[in-house]
C-alpha atoms as one frame of an Amber mdcrd trajectory, in Angstrom:
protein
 107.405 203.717  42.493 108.251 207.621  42.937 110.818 207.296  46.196 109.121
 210.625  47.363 105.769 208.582  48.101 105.794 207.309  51.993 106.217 203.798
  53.078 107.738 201.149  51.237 107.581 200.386  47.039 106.413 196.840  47.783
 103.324 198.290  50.088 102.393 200.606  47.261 103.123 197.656  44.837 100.902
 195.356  46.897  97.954 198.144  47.311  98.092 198.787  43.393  97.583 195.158
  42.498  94.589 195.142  45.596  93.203 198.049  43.761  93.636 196.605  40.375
  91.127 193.231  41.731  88.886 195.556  43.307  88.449 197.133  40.262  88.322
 194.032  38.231  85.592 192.621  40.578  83.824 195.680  40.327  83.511 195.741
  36.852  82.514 192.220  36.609  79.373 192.892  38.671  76.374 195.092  36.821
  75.093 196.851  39.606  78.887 198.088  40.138  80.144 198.317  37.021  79.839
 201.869  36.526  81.791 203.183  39.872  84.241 199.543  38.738  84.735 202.005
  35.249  85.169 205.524  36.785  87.233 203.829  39.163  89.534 201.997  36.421
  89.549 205.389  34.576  91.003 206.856  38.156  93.112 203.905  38.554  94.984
 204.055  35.155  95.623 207.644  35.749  96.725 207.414  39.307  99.715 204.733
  37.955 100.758 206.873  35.171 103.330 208.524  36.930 104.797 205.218  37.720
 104.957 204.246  34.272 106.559 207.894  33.205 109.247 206.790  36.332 109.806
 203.923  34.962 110.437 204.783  31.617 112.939 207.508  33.032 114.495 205.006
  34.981 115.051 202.241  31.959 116.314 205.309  29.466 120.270 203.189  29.868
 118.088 199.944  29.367 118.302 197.669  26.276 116.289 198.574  23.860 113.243
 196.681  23.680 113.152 196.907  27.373 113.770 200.605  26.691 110.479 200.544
  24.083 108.133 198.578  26.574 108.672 200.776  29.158 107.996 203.896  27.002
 104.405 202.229  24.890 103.366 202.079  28.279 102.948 205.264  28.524 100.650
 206.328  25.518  98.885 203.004  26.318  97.021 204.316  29.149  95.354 206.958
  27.105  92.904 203.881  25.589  92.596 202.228  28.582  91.325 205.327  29.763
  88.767 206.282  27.058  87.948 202.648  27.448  86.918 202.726  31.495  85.082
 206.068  30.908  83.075 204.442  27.937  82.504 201.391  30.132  80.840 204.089
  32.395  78.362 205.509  30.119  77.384 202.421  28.779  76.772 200.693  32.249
  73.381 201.003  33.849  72.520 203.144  36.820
């Protein structure tokens, strides 16, 4: 987590992964999955600047640590399109 962001990186951690369920249960319910997919579309870009941290930060890393950290990067960009198709498709 950016150290600029206030309070601690495990709060932020924990409040991701809180955010991450509430999504997940969102989307698992039809009459909320499409705010659960706009808010997963949100949600994947609100972390990406964690993942282009984190790729900065494991640039002296081994390799293949080095490679995860950077695929995780482009990955969102499907994830995205994914949530925001979810979206359309849901009803209401």
């Amino acid at each position: 987590m950016p150290r600029r962001l206030p309070g601690t990186r495990r709060a932020w951690t924990y409040a991701s992964g809180a955010a991450e369920l509430a999504v997940a249960a969102a989307l698992a319910l039809p009459r909320t999955r499409r705010a659960g997919a706009l808010a997963a579309a949100g949600l994947f870009v609100a972390v990406s600047p964690a993942h282009l941290k984190m790729a900065r930060d494991w640039r002296d890393r081994p390799a293949p640590l080095k490679a995860l950290a950077y695929a995780r990067i482009p990955a969102q960009l499907p994830l995205i399109g994914w949530a925001l198709h979810a979206a359309r498709q849901a009803k209401g």
